[in-house]
C-alpha positions in Angstrom: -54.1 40.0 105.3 -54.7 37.0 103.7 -58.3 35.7 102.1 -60.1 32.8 102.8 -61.0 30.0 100.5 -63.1 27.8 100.9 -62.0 24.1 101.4 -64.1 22.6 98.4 -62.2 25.1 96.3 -58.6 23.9 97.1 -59.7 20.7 96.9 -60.2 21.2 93.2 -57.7 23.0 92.8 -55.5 20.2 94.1 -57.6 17.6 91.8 -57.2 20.0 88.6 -53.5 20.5 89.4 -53.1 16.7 89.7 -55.1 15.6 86.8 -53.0 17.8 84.9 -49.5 16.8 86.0 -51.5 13.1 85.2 -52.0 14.3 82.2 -48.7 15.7 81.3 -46.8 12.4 82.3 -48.4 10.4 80.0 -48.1 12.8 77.3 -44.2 12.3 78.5 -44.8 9.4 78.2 -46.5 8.9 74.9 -44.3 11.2 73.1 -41.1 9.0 74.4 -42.9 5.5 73.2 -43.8 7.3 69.9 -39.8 8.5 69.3 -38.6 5.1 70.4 -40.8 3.3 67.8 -40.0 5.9 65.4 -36.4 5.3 65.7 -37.1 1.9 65.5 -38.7 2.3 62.4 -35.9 4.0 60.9 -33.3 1.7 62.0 -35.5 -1.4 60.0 -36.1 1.1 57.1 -32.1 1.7 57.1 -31.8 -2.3 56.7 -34.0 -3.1 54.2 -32.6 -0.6 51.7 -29.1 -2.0 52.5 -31.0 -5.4 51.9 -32.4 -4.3 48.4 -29.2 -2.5 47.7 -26.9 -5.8 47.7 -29.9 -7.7 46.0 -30.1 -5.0 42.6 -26.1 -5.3 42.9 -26.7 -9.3 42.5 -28.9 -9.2 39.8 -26.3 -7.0 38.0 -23.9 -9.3 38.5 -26.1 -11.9 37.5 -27.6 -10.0 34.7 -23.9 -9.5 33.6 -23.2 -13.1 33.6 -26.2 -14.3 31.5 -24.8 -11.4 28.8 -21.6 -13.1 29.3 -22.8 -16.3 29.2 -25.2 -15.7 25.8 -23.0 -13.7 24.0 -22.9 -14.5 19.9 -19.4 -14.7 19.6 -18.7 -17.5 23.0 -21.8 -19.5 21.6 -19.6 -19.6 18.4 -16.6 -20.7 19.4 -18.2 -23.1 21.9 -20.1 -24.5 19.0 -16.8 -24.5 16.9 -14.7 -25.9 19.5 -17.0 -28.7 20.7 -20.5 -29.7 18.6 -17.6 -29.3 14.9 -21.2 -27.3 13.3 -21.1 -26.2 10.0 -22.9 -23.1 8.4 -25.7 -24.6 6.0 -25.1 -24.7 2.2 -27.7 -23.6 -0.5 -27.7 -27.5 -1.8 -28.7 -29.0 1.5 -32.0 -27.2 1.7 -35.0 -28.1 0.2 -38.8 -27.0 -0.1 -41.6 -28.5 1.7 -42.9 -30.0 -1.5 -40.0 -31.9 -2.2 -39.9 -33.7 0.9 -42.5 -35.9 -0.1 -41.1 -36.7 -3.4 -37.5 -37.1 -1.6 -38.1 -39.2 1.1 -41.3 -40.8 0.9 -43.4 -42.3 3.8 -43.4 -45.9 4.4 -47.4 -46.3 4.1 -46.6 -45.2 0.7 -44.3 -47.8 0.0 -46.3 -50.4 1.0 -49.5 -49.6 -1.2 -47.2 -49.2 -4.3 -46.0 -52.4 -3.9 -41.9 -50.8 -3.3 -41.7 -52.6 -0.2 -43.0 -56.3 -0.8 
C-alpha cells in the first residue's frame, strides 16, 4: 500500500533537500577556508616571535657591549694609555672671581693703557 503525494510536495522536498546539501557545502567549505587561514595565521605568528626573539638577543648583545665598551675602569686605562691625563691638583683650581683678576680680558688692557 503505498500513499500518494502530491507532485508540488516532492518537488519541495527535492528543493529543501538540495538547498540544504547547498548549504552544507559551503559551510564545508567555509569552515576549510577559515582553518586554512587560521593555520596561516599561526605559522606568521610562529615567525615573528622567532623574529623578536633574535632581535631582544641582539640588543643584549649590544646592550652588553656598550657596558663593555663604557666601563670606568677601560675608559681609565684608555685615558692612561693614550690622552697621558692627569688627576687635577688642589693648586690648579681657581674660583670664578679670580679669573678676572688672573687672566684679564684684552678690552681691559687696552683702556688701562697695558697694551699701548
Amino acid at each position: 500500500m503505498s500513499v500518494y503525494v502530491p507532485s508540488h510536495l516532492r518537488a519541495a522536498r527535492r528543493m529543501t533537500a538540495f538547498i540544504l546539501f547547498v548549504i552544507g557545502v559551503s559551510l564545508t567549505v567555509g569552515l576549510y577556508y577559515v582553518k586554512t587561514r587560521a593555520q596561516s595565521a599561526k605559522k606568521e605568528v610562529r615567525r615573528l616571535e622567532r623574529l623578536i626573539d633574535q632581535e631582544e638577543a641582539s640588543l643584549r648583545v649590544l646592550t652588553a657591549e656598550i657596558a663593555y665598551l663604557e666601563s670606568p675602569e677601560r675608559l681609565m686605562t684608555l685615558s692612561e694609555t693614550h690622552l697621558d691625563l692627569k688627576p687635577i691638583d688642589n693648586e690648579n683650581v681657581i674660583s670664578v672671581s679670580d679669573i678676572a683678576i688672573r687672566f684679564s680680558l684684552r678690552g681691559n688692557d687696552v683702556e688701562s693703557g697695558v697694551g699701548e
